[in-house]
N, C-alpha and C positions, 0 to 999 in steps of 0.2 A: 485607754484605747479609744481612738474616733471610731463613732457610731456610723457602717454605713445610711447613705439614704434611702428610702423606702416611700412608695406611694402607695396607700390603702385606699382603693375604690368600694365605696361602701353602698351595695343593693338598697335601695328603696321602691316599694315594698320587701319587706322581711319580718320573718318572726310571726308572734303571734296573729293568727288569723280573729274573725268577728268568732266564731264555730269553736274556734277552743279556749280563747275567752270566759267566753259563756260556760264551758263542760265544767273548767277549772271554777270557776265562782257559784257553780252549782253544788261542788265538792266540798267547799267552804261552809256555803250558806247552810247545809244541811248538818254539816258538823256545828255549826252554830245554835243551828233551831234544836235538834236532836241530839247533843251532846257525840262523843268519840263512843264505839266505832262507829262506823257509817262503812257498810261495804261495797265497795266496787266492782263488778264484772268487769271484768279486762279494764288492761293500764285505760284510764279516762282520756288519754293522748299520748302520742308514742315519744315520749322524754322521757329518761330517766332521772334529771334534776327534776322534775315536774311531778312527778311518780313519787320521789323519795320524800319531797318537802310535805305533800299531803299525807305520805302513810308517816309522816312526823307529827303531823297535826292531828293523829287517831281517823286515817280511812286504812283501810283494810281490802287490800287488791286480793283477787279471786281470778279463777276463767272459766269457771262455771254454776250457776245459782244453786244448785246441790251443797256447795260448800259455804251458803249462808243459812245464820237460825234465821226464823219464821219470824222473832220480835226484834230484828233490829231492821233501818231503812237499804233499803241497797238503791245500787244508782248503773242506771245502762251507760256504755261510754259512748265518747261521742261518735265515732264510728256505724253507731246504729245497731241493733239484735234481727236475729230472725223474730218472725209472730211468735213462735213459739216460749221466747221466753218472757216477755209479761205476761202472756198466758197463764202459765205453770207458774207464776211470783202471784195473780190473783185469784189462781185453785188454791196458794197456800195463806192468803188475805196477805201477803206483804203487804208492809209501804216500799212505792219505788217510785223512782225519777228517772225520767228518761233523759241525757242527758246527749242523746242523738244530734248531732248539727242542723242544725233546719234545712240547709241545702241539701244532706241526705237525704230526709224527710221528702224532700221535694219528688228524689225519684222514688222514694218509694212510693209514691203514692202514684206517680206517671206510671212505675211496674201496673200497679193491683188495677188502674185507668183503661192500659192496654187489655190485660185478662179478662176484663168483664163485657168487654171489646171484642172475646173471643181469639184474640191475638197471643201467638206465643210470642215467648223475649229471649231475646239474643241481649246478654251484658259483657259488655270490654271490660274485661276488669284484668286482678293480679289473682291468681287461683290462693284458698287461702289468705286471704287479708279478710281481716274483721268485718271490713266497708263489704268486701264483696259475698264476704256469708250471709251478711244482714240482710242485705237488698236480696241475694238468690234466696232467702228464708220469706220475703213476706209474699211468697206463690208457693203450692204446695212442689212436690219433686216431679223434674222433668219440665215443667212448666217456664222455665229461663235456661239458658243454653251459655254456656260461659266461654266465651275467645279472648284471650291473649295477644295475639300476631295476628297477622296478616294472611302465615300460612294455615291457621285457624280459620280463619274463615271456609277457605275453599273445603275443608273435611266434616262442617257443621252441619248435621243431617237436619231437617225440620221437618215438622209436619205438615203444612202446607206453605210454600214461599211465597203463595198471597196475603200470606194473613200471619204477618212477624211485625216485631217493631222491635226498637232497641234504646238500651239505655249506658251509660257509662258510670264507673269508680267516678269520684270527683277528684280527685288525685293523680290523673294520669298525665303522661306529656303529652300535651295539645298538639305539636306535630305527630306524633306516633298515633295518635290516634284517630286525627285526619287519613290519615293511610289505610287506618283498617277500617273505619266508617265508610270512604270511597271504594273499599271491595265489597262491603257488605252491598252496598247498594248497586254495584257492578254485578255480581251475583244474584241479589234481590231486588228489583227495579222498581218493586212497589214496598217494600220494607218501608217502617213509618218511623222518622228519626224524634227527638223531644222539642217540645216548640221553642224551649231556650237551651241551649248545651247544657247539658251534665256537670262538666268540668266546672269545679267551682272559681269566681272570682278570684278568691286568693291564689288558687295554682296557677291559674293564667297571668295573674300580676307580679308572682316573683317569679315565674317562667320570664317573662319578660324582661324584668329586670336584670335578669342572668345575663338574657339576649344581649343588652345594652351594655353592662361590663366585662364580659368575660373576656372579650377581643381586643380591650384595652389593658390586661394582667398578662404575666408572666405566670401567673396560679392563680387559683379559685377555691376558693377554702368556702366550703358549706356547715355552718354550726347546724348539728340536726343529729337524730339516731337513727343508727342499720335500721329499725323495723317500720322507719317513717317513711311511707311512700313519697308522698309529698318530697322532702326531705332529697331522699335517692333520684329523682326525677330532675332537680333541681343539679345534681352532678352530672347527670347525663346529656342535657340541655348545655351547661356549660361547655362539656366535651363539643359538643356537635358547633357551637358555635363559636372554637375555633380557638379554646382556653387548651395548650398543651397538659396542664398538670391542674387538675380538678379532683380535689378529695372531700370527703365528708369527717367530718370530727365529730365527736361528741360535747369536747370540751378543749382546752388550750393545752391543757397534757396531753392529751392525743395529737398534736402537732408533729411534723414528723418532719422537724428541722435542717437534717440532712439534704434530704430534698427538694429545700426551699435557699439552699444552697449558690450565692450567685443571683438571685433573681434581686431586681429592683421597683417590681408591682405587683400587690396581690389583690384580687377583689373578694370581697366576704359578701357573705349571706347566711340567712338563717330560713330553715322550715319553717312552715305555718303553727308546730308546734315547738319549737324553740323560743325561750322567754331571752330578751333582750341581754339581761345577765351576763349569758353566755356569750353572747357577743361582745361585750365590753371588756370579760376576760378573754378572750382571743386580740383584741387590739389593745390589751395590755401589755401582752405579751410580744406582741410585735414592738412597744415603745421601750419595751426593756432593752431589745436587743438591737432596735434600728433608730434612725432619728427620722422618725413618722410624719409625712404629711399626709392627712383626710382629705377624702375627696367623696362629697354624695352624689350617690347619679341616681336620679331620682325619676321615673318614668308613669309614679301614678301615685293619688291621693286615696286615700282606705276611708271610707266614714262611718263604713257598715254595722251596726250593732245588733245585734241579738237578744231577745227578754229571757230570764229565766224565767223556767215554769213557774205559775200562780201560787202553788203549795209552799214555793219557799219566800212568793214576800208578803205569805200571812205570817199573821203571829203565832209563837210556839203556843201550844195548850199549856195551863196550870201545869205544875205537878203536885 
């Protein structure tokens, strides 16, 4: 049977970010210095190929430090924690690694900048995501005010509307967030925004590149998992710009072929935390069934790198 034709626009930027890079070789290197297990608070990035391969290699996933002994290393994910949990990991002398993104890093520290500022904080975030616990954890309660929408905004009570400033998830879509940034400041005129966006690099560069493909596909196929913001943001951006059939997978059996039915162009992508992998099995799976030509639309160069923390490129102690 002749193979129809098929065109595969392939996102550049995609996949792994500099941030989860780094979380994942942290995960590694500690199992290295310190032998199996090594445990984890929360998935160290939200893949479950990525999740599964390290708890193969002796890490041991948790979701909360309660559920580690006192003598093995545990490791923060990269999402970031509230203060409170190194805290409680050095009332019990753990070893841990923090294995937070730097760019989260960043606002958290813009957060604790503002408070001492005397400033309360308003954060855009997703209520419930790891990112947005961490950052509303490093001020004590009440002290960050968490919106969602736009109609968030207008119901945020504050304590003084002279004296706010705000911070963002690094994960969110850049246009949605422009929206609620502009009522914030339409409501709050003197509200004090971050001297560089929130939103990290990566999410703005494969937002981007979505931008750039989507309107040349028939579908949009996103390698990534449900609990990946990043990931979900990257569907919705494709919707908005103008990709009729935009789905997220996990993997190339989650392909839902039926409804890819008829078309003759798809563009893929992958989350910040999606490993390339997955992607090659997704455009395998299109040359099984089509006679595939590539095509990169490539809209930015990544060069960004990350150090892991100092404790993992010493040398392991005797034993």
């Amino acid at each position: 049977m002749t193979k129809s034709e098929l065109t595969l626009f392939l996102a550049a930027p995609r996949g792994f970010c500099a941030g989860v890079d780094r979380a994942i070789k942290i995960v590694e290197m500690a199992l290295t210095k310190w032998g199996a297990p090594v445990y984890v608070r929360h998935e160290i990035v939200h893949n479950k190929f990525v999740v599964d391969s390290l708890r193969d290699k002796g890490a041991i996933f948790v979701e909360e430090l309660d559920e580690c002994p006192d003598d093995r290393p545990v490791i923060f994910s990269a999402h970031g924690v509230p203060k409170s949990v190194p805290a409680a990991a050095e009332t019990r002398n753990m070893v841990y690694v923090d294995a937070t993104c730097p760019l989260v890093s960043k606002v958290h520290i813009e957060a604790q900048r503002h408070a001492e500022n005397g400033l309360q904080m308003i954060m855009i975030g997703h209520k419930g995501h790891p990112e947005t616990i961490g950052t509303m954890g490093q001020l004590p309660d009440g002290e960050v005010l968490l919106v969602e929408t736009v109609a968030d905004v207008a119901e945020v009570t504050v304590r003084n509307p002279d004296q706010i400033a705000f911070v963002t998830q690094t994960t969110l879509s850049v246009d949605d967030t422009k929206d609620i940034i502009a009522a914030l400041e339409a409501r709050f005129p003197k509200i004090i925004g971050p001297h560089k966006e929130d939103i990290c690099y990566a999410t703005t560069n494969r937002q981007d590149a979505v931008k750039a493909v989507a309107p040349k596909a028939d579908a949009l196929l996103v390698v990534g998992a449900p609990n990946s913001s990043n990931s979900r943001r990257l569907v919705e951006v494709g919707a908005k710009a103008g990709c009729n059939y935009a789905q997220l997978v996990q993997r190339a059996e989650n392909i839902d072929w039926r409804a890819l039915d008829g078309i003759t162009s798809v563009a893929i992508t992958a989350g910040a935390s999606a490993p390339e992998l997955l992607v090659n099995e997704v455009i395998d799976a299109f040359k099984a069934r089509y006679n595939v030509t590539v095509e990169l639309v490539e809209t930015a160069v990544e060069k960004v790198e990350f150090k892991v923390p100092r404790v993992l490129r010493e040398s392991a102690p005797a034993r």
